[in-house]
N, C-alpha and C positions, 0 to 999 in steps of 0.2 A: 471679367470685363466683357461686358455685350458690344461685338464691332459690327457693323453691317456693311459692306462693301459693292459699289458700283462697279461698272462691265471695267469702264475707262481702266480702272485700279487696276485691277486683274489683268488687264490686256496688257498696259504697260508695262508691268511686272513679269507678262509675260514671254511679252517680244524681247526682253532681254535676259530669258533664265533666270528671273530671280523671285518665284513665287515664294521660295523659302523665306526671302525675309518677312513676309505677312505671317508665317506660320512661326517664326524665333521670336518675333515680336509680340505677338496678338496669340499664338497657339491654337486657337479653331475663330473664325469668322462667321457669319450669313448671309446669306444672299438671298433676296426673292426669286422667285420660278422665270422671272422674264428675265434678270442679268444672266441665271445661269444659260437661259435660253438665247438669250446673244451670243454669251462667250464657246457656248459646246454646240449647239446647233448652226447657229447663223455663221458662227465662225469657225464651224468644221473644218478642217486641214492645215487651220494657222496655228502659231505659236503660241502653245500654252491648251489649246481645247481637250484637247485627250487626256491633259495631265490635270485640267481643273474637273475633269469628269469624272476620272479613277480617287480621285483625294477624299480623307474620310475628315481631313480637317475644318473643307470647306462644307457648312449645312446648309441645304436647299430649303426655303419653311414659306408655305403659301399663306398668304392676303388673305387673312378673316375678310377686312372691308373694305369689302370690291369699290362701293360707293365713295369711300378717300381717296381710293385710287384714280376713281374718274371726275373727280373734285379738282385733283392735283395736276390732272393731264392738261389741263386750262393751257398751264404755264411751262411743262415738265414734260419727256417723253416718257412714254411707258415703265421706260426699267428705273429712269427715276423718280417717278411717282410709287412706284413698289418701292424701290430703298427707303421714302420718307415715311410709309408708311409701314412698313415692316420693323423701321426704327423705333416709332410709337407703338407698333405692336407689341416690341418685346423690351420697349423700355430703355433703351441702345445708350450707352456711355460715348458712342463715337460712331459717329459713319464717315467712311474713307471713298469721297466722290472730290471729282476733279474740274468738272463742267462749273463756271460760272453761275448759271441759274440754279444749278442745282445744291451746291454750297451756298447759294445766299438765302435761296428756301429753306434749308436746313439749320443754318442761323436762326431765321426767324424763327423758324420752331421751338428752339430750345435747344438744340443741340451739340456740339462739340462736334469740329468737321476738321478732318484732316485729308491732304491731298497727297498725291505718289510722292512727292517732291519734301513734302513733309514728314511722310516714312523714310525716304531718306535719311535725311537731319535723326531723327527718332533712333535708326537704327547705329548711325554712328557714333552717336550718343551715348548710346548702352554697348559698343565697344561692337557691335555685329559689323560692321565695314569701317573700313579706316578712311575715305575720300567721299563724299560727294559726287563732286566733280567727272570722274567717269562715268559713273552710271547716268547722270544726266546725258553727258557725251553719246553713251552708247543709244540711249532713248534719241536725240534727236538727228541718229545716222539711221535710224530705223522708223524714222521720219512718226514720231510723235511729237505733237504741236506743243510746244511749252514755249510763252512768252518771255521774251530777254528781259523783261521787268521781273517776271518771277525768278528765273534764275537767278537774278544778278540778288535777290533778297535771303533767295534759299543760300546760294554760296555764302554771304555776309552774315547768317544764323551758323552757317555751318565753319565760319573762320577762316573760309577759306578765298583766296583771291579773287575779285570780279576778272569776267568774261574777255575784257578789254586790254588787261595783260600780260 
């Protein structure tokens, strides 16, 4: 399976140690040159840069066409107009982005989008965590933005009690 993955994913995942679940689930991923350039450059010192740079799971694969890329920037910032375009490059079964525009571009395209909240669900499914529910917890004490709408959807896929009780 071809995954392509945005900064967002990998950040969240890795503000709360859990980059392993992308690798139990998916076993190697790609990224374009600009997410990886978010997550190890721009986000040098934080949570996960070091460890998403040493990883032989994660493949860094540059943008044949550059001109998609600057097509796509209209609507899209840099690293994900590389995602959608690296997704079509290499034919992508799934890209795992979390931004609004950038999920619904990816829709239109053709493609199958899942978000952190979604590997969640995925990963408990196939028996790799037993709750939900914390690992959202721990995400939004680490102040990643997820709307009480999505949650209260993601918990109710995942069986587990709304927010509210």
């Amino acid at each position: 399976m071809i995954v392509v993955c945005d900064s967002t994913v990998l950040i969240g995942l890795a503000k709360i140690g859990r980059l392993d679940l992308l690798r139990q689930v998916f076993s190697k991923i790609s990224v374009p040159e600009q997410v990886f350039i978010e997550v190890t450059e721009k986000g040098a010192g934080r949570p996960g840069s070091k460890s998403i740079k040493d990883t032989s799971w994660i493949e860094v694969i540059p943008i044949k066409d550059k001109t998609q890329v600057d097509l796509l920037m209209v609507s899209l910032d840099k690293g994900e107009a590389e995602v959608l375009a690296l997704a079509k490059q290499l034919g992508a079964d799934m890209i795992l982005a979390d931004e609004e525009k950038a999920r619904k571009s990816a829709v239109i395209a053709g493609f199958n989008v899942m978000g952190l909240l979604g590997l969640f669900n995925l990963a408990k499914k196939i028996g790799l965590i037993h709750e939900v529910r914390p690992l959202i917890n721990e995400l939004m004490t680490k102040k990643f933005r997820i709307s009480d709408k999505v949650v209260e959807e993601v918990l109710k896929k995942a069986g587990e009690p709304p927010i509210n009780l």
